[in-house]
DORO-760470 format. One line per 4 residues: number of its first residue (from 1); their letters; for each residue x, y, z of N, C-alpha, C, O, CB. Coordinates in nm, 4 decimals, m for minus. Glycine has a CB too. Layout:
NUM) a) X Y Z X Y Z X Y Z X Y Z X Y Z | ...
This chain:
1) xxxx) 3.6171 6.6565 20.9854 3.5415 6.7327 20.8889 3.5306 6.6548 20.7595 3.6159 6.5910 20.6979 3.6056 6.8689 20.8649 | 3.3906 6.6794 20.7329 3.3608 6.6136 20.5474 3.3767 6.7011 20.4407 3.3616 6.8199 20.4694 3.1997 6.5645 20.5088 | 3.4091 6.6680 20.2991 3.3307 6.7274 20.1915 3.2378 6.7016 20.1650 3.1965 6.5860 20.1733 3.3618 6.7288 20.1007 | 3.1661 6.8041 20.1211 3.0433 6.7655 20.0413 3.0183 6.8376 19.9829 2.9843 6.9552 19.9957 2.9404 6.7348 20.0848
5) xxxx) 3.0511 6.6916 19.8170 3.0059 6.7659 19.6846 2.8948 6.7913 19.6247 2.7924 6.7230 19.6243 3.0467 6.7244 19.6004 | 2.9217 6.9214 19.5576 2.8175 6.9155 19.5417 2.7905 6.8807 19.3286 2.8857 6.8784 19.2506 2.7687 7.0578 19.6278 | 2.6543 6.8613 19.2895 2.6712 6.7799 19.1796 2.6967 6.9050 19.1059 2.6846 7.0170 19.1555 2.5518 6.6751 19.1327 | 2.7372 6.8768 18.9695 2.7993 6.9021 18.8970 2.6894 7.0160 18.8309 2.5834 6.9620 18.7993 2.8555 6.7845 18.8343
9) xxxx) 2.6945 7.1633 18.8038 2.6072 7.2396 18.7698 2.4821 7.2803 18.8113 2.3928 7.3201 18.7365 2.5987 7.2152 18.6930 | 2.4749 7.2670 18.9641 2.3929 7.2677 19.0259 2.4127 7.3842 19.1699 2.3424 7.3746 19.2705 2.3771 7.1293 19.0390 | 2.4994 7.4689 19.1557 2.5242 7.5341 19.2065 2.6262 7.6932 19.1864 2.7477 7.6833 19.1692 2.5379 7.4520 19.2619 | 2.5649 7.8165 19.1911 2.6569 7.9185 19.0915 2.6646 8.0486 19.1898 2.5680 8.1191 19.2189 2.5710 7.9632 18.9164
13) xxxx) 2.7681 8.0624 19.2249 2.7919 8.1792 19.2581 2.8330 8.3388 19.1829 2.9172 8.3433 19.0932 2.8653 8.1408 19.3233 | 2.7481 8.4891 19.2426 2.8154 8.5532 19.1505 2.8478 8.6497 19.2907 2.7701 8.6707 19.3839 2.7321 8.6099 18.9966 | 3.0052 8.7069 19.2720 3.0559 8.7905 19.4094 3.0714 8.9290 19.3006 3.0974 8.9491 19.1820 3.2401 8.7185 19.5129 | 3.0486 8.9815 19.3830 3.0154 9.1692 19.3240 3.1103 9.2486 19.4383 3.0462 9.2600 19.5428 2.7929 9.2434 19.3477
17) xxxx) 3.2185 9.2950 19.4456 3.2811 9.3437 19.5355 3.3078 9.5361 19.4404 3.3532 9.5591 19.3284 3.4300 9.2186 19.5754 | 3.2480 9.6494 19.5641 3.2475 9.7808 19.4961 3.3472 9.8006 19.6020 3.3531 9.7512 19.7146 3.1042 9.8839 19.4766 | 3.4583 9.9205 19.5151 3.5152 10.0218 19.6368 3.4894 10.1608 19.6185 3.4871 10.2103 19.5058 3.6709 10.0165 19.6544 | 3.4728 10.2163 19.7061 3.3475 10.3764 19.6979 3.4997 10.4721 19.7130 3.6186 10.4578 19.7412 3.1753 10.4119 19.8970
21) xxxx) 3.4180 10.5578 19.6797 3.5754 10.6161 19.7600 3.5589 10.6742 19.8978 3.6567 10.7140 19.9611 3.6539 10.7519 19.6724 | 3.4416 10.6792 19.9429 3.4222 10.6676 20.0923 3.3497 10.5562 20.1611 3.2932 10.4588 20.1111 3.3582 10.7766 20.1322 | 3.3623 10.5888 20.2776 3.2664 10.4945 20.3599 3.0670 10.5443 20.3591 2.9690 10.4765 20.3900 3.3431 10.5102 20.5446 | 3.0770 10.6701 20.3155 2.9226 10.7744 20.3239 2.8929 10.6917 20.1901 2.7972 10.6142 20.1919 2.9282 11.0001 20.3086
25) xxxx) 2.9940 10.7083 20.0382 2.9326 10.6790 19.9136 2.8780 10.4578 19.9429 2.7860 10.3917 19.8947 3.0929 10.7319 19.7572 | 2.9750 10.4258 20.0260 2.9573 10.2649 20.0335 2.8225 10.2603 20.0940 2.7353 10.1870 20.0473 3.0766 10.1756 20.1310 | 2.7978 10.3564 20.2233 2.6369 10.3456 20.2987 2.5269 10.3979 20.2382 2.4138 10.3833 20.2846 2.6243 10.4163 20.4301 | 2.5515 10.4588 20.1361 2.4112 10.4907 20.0352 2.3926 10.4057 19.9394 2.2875 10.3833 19.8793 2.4092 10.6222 19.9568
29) xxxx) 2.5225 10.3451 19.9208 2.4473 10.2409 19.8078 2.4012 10.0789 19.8645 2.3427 9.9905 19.8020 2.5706 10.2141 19.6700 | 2.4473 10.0793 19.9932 2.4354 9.9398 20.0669 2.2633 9.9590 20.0921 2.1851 9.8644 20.0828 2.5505 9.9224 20.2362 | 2.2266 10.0845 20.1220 2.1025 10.1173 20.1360 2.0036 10.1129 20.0217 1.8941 10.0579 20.0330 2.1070 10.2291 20.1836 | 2.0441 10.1705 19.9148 1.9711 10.1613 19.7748 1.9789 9.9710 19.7575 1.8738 9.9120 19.7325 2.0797 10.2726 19.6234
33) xxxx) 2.0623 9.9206 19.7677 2.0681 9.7447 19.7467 1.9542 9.7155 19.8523 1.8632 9.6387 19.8208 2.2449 9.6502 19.7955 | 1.9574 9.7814 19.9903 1.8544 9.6578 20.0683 1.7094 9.7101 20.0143 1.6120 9.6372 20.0333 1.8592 9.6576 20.2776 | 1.6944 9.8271 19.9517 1.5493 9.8646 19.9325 1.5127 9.8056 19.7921 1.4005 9.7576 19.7758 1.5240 10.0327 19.9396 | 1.6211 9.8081 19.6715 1.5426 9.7497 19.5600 1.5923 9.6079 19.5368 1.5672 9.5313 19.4438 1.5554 9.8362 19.4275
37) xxxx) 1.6522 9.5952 19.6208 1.6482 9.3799 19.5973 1.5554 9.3788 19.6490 1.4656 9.3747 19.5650 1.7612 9.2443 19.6724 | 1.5104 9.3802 19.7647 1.3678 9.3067 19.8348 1.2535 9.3749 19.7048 1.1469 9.3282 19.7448 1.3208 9.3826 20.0505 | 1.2281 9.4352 19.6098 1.1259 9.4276 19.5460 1.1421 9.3395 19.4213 1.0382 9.2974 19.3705 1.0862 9.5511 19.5241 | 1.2841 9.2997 19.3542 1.3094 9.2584 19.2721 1.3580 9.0840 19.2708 1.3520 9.0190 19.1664 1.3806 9.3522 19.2404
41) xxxx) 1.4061 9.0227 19.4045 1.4471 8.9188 19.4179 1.3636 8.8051 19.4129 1.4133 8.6930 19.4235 1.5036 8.9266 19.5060 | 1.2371 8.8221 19.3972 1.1658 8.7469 19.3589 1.1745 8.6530 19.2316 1.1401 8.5353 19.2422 1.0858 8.8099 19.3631 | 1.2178 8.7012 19.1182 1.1989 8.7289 19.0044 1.3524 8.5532 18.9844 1.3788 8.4678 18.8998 1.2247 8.9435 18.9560 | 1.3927 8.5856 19.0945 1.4623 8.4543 19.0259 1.4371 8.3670 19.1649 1.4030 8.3933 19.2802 1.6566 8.4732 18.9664
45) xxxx) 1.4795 8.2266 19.0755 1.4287 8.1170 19.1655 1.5210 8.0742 19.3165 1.6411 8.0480 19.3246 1.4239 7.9849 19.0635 | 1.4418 8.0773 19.4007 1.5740 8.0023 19.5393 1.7125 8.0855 19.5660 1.8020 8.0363 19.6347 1.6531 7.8234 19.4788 | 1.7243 8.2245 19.5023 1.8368 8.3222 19.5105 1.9013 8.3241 19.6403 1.8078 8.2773 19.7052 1.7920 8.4588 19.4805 | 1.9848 8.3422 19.7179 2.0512 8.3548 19.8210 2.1255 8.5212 19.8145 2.1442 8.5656 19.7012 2.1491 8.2249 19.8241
49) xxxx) 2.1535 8.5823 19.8974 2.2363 8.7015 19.9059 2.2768 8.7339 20.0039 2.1861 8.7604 20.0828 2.1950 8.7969 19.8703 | 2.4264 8.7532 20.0638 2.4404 8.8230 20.1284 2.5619 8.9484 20.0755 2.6479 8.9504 19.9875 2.4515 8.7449 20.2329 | 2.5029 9.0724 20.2086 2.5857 9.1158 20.1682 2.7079 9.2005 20.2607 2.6876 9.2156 20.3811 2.5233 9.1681 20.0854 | 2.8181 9.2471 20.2060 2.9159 9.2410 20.3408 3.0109 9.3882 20.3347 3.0526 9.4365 20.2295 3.0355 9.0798 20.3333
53) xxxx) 3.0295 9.4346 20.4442 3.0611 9.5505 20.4449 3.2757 9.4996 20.4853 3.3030 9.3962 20.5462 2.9355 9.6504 20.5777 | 3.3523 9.5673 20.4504 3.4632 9.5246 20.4483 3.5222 9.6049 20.6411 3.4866 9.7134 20.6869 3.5413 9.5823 20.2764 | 3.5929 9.5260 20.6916 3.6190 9.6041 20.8238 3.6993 9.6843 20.8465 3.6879 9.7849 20.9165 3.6419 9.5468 20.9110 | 3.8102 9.6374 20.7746 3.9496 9.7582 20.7617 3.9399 9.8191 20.6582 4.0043 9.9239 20.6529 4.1024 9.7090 20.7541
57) xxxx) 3.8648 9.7831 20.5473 3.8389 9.8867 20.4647 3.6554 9.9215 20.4708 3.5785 9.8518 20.4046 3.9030 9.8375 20.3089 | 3.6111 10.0226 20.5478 3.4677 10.0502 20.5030 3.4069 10.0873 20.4204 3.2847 10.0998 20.4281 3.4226 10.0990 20.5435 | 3.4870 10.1195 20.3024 3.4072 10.2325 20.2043 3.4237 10.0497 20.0781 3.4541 10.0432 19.9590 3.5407 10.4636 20.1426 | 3.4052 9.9914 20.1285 3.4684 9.8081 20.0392 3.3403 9.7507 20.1192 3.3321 9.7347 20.2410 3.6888 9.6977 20.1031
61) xxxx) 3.2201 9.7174 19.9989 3.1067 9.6365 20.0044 3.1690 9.5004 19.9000 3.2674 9.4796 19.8290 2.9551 9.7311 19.9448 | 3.0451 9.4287 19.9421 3.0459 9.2364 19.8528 2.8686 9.2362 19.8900 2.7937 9.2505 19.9866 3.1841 9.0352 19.9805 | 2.8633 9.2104 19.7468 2.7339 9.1400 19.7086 2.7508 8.9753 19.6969 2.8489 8.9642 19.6234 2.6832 9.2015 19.5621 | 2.7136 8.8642 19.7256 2.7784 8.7308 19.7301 2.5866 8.6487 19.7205 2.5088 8.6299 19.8141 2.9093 8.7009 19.9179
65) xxxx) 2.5684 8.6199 19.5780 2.4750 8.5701 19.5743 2.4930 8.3888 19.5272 2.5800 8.3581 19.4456 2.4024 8.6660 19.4936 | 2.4134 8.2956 19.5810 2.4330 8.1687 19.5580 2.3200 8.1462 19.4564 2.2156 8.1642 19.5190 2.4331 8.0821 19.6860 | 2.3005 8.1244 19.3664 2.1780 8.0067 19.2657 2.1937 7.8897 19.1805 2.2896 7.8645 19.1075 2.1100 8.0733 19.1603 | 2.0916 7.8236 19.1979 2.0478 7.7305 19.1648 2.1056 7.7153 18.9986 2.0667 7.6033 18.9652 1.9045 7.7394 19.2006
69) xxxx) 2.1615 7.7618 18.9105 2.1238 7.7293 18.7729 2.1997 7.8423 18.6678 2.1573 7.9578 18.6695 1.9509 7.7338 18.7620 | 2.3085 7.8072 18.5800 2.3648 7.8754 18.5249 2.2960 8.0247 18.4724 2.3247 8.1420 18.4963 2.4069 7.7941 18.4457 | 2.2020 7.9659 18.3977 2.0733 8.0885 18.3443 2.0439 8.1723 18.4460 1.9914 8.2755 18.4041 1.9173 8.0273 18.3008 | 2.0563 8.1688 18.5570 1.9998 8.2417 18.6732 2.0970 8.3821 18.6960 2.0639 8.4893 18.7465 2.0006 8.1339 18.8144
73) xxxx) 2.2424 8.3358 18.6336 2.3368 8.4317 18.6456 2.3113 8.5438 18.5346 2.3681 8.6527 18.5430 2.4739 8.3662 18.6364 | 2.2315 8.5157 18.4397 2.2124 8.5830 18.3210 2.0650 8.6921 18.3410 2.0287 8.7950 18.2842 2.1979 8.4582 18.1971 | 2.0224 8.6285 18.4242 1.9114 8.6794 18.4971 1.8754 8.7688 18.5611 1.7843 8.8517 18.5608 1.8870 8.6341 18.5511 | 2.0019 8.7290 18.6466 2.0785 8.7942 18.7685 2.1273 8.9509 18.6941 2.0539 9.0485 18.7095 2.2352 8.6786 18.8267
77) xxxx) 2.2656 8.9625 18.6084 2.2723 9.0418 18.5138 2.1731 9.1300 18.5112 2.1495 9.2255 18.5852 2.2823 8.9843 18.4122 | 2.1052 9.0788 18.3979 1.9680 9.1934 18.3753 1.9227 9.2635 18.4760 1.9149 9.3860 18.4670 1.8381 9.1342 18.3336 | 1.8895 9.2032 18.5767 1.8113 9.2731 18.6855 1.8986 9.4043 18.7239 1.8594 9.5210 18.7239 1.7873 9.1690 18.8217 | 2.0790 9.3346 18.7701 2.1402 9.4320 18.7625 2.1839 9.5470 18.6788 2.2595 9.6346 18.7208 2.1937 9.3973 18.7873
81) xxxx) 2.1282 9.5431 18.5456 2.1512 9.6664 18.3887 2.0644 9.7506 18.4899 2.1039 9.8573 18.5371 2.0615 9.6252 18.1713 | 1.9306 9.6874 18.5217 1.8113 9.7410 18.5175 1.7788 9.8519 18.6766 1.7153 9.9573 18.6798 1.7086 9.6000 18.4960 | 1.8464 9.7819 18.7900 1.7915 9.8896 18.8700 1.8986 9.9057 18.9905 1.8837 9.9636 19.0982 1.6342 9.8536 18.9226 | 2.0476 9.8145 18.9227 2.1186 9.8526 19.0161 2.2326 9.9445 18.9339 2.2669 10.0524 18.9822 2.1656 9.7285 19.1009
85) xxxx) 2.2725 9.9113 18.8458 2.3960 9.9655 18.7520 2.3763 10.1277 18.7459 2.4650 10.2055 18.7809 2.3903 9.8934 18.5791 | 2.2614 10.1645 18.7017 2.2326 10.3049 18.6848 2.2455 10.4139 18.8280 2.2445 10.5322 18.7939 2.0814 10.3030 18.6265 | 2.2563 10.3931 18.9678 2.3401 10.4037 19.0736 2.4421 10.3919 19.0948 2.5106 10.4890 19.1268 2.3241 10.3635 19.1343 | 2.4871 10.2803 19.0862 2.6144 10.2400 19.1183 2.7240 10.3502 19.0028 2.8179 10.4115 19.0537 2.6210 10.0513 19.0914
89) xxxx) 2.7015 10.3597 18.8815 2.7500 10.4326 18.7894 2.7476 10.6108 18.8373 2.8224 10.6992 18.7955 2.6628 10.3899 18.6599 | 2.6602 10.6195 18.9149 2.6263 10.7604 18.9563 2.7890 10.7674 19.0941 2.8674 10.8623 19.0917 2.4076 10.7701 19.0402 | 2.7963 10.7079 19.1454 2.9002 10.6678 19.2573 3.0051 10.6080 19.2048 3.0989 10.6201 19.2835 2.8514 10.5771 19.3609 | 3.0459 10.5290 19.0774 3.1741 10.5421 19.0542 3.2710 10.4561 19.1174 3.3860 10.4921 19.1424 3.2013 10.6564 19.0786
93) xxxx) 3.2276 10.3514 19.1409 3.3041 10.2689 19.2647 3.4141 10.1789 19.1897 3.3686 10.1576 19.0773 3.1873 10.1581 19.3628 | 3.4998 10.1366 19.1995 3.5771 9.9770 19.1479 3.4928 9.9003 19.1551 3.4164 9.9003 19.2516 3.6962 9.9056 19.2276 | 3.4830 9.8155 19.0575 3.4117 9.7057 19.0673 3.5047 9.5590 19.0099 3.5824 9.5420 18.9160 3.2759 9.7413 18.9836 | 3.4542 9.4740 19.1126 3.5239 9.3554 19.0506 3.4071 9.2610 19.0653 3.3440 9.2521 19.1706 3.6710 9.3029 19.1264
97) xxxx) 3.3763 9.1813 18.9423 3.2640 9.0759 18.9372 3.3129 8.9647 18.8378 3.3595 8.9541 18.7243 3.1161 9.1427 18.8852 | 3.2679 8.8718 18.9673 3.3232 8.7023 18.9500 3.1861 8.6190 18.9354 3.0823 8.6376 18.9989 3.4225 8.6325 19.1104 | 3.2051 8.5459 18.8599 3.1121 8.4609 18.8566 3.1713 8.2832 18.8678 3.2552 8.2338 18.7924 3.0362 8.5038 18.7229 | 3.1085 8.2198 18.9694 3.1918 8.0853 18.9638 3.0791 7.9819 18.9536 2.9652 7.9993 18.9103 3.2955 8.0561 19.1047
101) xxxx) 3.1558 7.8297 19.0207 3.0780 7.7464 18.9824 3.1255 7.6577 19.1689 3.2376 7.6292 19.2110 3.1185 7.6732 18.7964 | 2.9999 7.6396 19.2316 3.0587 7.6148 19.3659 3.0356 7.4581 19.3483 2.9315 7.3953 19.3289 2.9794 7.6975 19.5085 | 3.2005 7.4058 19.3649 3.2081 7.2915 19.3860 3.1884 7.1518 19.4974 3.1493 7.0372 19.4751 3.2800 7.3095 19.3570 | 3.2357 7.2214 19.6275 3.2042 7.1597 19.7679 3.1915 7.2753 19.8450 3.2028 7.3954 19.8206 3.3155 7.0582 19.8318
105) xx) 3.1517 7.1757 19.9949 3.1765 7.2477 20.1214 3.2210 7.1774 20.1996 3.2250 7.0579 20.1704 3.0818 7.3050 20.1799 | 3.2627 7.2130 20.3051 3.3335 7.1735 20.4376 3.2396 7.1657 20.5657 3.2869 7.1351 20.6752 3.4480 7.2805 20.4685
């Protein structure tokens, strides 16, 4: 197996991990995410997303987006004030949000 680096600021991850307090509150909002990203993901450049439902814990989603460009995370942000936060706040979940800087891969 190789590394491969990657260059220096040219790659940004942001991980969004909610815990619902059920598995019903985690499947309505996994649902509200697949309907208003696909109208909004446009809006930034080369975005990546996936997103992941937890196995031993179900009511435990991850948003895990890859971009191109520090600014993109700021971007990213906004979009989220704008049409995801005001849900997610209605549901009440834990939230933990990381933002990194992806260095290699394997």
């Amino acid at each position: 197996m190789n590394w491969k680096a990657f260059q220096p600021k040219s790659r940004y991850r942001k991980a969004v991990t909610n815990t619902f307090l059920s598995e019903q509150d985690c499947d309505m909002f996994l649902m509200v995410l697949k309907q208003q990203w696909l109208s909004y993901i446009s809006e930034l450049p080369q975005p990546k997303l996936e997103i992941t439902k937890f196995i031993k814990k179900p009511n435990r989603m991850q948003a895990i987006w890859t971009l191109k460009d520090s600014t993109h995370l700021r971007k990213l942000k906004a979009l989220v004030q704008k049409i995801i936060k005001p849900y997610r706040d209605k549901l009440s979940p834990k939230v933990l949000d990381l933002d990194s800087e992806a260095l290699c891969i394997i």
